[in-house]
C-alpha positions as CSV (number, residue, x, y, z in Angstrom):
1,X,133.2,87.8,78.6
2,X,134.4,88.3,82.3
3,X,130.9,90.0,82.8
4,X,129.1,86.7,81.6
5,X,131.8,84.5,83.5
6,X,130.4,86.3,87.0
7,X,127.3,86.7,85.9
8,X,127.2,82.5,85.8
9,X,129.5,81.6,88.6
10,X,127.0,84.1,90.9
11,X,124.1,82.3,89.7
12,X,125.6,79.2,90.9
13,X,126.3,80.8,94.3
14,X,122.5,81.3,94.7
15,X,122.2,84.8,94.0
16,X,118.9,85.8,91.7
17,X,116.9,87.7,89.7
18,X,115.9,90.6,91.9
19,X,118.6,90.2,95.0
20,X,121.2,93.0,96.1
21,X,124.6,92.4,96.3
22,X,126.2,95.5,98.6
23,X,129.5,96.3,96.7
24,X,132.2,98.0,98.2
25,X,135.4,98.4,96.1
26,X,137.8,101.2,95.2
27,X,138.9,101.6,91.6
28,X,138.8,98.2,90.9
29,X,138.5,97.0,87.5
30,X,136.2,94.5,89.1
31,X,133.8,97.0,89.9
32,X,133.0,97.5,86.3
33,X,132.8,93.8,85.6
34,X,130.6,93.0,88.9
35,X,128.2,96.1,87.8
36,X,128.1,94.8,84.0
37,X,127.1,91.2,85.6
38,X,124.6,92.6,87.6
39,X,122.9,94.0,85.2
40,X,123.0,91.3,83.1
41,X,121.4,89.0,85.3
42,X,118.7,91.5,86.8
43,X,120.2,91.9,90.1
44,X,120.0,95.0,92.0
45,X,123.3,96.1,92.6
46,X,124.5,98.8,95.6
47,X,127.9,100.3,95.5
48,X,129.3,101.8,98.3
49,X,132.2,103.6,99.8
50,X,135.1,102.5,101.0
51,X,135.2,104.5,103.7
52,X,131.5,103.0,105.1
53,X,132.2,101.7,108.8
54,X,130.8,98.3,110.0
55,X,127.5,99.8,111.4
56,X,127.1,101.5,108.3
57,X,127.4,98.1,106.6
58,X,125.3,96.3,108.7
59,X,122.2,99.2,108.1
60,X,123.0,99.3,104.5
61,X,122.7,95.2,104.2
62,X,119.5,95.4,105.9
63,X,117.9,97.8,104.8
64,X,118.1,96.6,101.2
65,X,117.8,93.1,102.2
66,X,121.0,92.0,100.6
67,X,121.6,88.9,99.6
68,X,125.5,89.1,98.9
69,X,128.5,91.4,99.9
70,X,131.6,91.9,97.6
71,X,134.8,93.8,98.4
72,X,138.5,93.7,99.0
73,X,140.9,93.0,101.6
74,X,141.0,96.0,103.5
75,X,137.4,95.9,104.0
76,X,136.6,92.5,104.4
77,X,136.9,92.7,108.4
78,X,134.3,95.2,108.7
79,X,131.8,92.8,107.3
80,X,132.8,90.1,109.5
81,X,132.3,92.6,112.4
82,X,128.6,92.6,111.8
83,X,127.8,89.7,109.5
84,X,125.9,87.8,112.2
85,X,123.2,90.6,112.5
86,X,122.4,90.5,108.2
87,X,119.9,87.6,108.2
88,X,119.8,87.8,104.6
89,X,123.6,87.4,103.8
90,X,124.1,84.5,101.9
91,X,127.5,85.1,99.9
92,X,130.9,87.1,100.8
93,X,133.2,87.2,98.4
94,X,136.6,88.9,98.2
95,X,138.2,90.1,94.8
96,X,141.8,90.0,96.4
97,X,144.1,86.8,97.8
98,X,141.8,84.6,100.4
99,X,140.2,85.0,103.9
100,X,138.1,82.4,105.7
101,X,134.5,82.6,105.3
102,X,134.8,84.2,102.3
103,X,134.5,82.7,98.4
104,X,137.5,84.1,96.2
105,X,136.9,85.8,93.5
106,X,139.1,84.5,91.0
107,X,138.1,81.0,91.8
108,X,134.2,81.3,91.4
109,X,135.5,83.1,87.9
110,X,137.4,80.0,87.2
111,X,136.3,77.5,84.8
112,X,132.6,79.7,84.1
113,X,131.3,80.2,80.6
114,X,131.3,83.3,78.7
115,X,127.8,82.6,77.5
116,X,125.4,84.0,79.6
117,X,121.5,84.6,78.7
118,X,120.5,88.2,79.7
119,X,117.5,89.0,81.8
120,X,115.1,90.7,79.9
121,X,115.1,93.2,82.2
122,X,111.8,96.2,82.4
123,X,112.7,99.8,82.1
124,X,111.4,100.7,85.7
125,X,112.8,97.0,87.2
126,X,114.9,98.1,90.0
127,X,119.1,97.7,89.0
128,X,120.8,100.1,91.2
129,X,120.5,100.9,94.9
130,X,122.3,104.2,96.5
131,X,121.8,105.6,99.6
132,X,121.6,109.5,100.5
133,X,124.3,111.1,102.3
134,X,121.9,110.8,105.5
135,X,122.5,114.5,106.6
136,X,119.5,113.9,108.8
137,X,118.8,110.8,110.4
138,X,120.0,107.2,108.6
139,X,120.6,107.6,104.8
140,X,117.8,106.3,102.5
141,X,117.8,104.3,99.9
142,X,117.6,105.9,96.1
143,X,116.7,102.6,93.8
144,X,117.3,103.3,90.1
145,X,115.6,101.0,87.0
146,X,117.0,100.0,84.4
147,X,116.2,102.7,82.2
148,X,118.3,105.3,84.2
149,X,121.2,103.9,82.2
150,X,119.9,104.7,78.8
151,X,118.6,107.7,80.3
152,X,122.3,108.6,80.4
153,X,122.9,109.0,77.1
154,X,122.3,112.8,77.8
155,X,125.3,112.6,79.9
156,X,127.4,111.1,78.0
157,X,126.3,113.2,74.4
158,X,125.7,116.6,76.1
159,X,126.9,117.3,79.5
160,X,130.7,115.1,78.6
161,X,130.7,115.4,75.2
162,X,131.8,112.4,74.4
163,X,132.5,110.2,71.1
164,X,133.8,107.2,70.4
165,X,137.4,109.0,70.2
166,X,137.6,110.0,73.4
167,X,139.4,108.5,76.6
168,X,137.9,109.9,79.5
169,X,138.7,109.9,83.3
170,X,136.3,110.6,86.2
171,X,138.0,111.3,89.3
172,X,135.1,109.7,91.5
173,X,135.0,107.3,94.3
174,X,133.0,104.1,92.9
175,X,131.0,104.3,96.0
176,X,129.0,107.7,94.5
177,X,126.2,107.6,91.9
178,X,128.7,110.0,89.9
179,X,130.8,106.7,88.9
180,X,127.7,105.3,87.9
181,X,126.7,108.3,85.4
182,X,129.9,109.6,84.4
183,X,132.4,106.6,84.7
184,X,129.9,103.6,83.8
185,X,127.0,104.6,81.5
186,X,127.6,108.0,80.1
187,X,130.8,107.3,78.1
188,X,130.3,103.3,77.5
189,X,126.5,104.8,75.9
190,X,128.7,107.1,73.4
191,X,131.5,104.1,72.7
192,X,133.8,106.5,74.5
193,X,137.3,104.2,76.6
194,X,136.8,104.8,80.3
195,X,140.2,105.8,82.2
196,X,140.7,103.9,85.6
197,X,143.1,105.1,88.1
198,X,143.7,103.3,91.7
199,X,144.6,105.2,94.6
200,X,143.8,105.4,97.8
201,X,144.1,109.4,97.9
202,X,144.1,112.0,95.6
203,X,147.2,112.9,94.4
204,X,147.3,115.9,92.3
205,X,150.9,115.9,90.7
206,X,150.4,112.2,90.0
207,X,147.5,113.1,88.5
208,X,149.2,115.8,86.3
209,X,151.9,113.2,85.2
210,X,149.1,110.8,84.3
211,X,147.6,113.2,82.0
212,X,150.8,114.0,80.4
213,X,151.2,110.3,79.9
214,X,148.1,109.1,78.2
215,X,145.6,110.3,75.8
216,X,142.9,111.3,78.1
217,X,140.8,113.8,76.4
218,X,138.3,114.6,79.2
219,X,138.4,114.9,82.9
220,X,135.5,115.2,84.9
221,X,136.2,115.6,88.8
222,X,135.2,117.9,91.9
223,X,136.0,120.9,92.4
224,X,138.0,120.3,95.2
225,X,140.6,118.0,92.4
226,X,140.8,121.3,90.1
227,X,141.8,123.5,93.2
228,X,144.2,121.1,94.0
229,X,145.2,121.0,90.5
């Protein structure tokens, strides 16, 4: 419902079939719901890290001609640091409290029906845009279609092993394409609950305690989390 909701009040903000929104958020639940809109609506979604400085911002936004740029509070200032050399920026919006220049959140949610027709969207139309790490020169961009999340249904039956029992976690930044595959569209393909956790840092005891608290029945993170763990 909250999917559709965005998915409308976007629509009325001027964003397309076929525009990028850049979208950099932490563990937000809204990260799921902006991703699920965007796919919805046939927009090419970008995720990015938090930890992306304003000149990375400013390349990313124009090298995928983005249309719209969604993030948090902490982050918001980077935009604003560069928003005047992205041509194509249209929309800012901020999923936490208010800031000028920016549309909230909340309020464009506000009000917005959960009815929503669905683009009818072609296996090889572009949804998602990464970038490479950029270990030489500037990153470039990786666009996925839409098929790449039905194509991970092998990720979520064979590598996770996941049913519609299980509760999984994926310790992942939402800014990698490993939140895409193994906290997005491998377990929601296999009817599987996705675990979200917010924290800034990894902790590994609170991690622990977290384990021993809920029913999480697998755990996919790096290997840096397990030798930590």
């Amino acid at each position: 419902d909250r999917s559709c909701q965005l998915a409308n009040a976007l629509t009325q903000a001027g964003i397309k079939r076929g525009d990028t929104i850049v979208l950099m958020l932490g563990r937000n639940l809204e990260w799921w719901e902006i991703v699920t809109a965007g796919i919805r609506m046939g927009v090419i979604l970008s995720p990015g890290t938090t930890q992306l400085s304003p000149k990375d911002i400013a390349y990313r936004m124009n090298a995928a001609q983005a249309t719209a740029f969604i993030t948090d509070q902490a982050n918001a200032a980077k935009l604003d640091e560069v928003a005047a050399q992205c041509p194509t920026l249209r929309a800012r919006i901020l999923v936490d409290g208010e800031r000028s220049g920016w549309q909230s959140y909340d309020s464009l949610m506000h009000g917005q029906s959960t009815q929503f027709d669905t683009a009818d969207t072609a296996f090889d139309e572009d949804a998602l845009c990464y970038f490479t790490s950029g270990t030489t020169g500037y990153p470039k961009m990786t666009i996925h279609g839409h098929g790449y999340g039905l194509a991970h249904q092998i990720t979520g039956r064979y590598w996770l092993d996941l049913s519609p029992d299980d509760v999984h976690w994926n310790i992942s930044d939402t800014g990698w394409a490993k939140a895409a595959y193994s906290s997005y569209f491998g377990p929601w393909n296999m009817g599987a609950t996705v675990f979200v956790h917010h924290s800034p840092v990894f902790d590994a005891k609170k991690s622990l305690d977290l384990l021993a608290q809920y029913p999480i029945t697998t755990l996919c993170g790096a290997p840096t989390v397990y030798r930590m763990v």
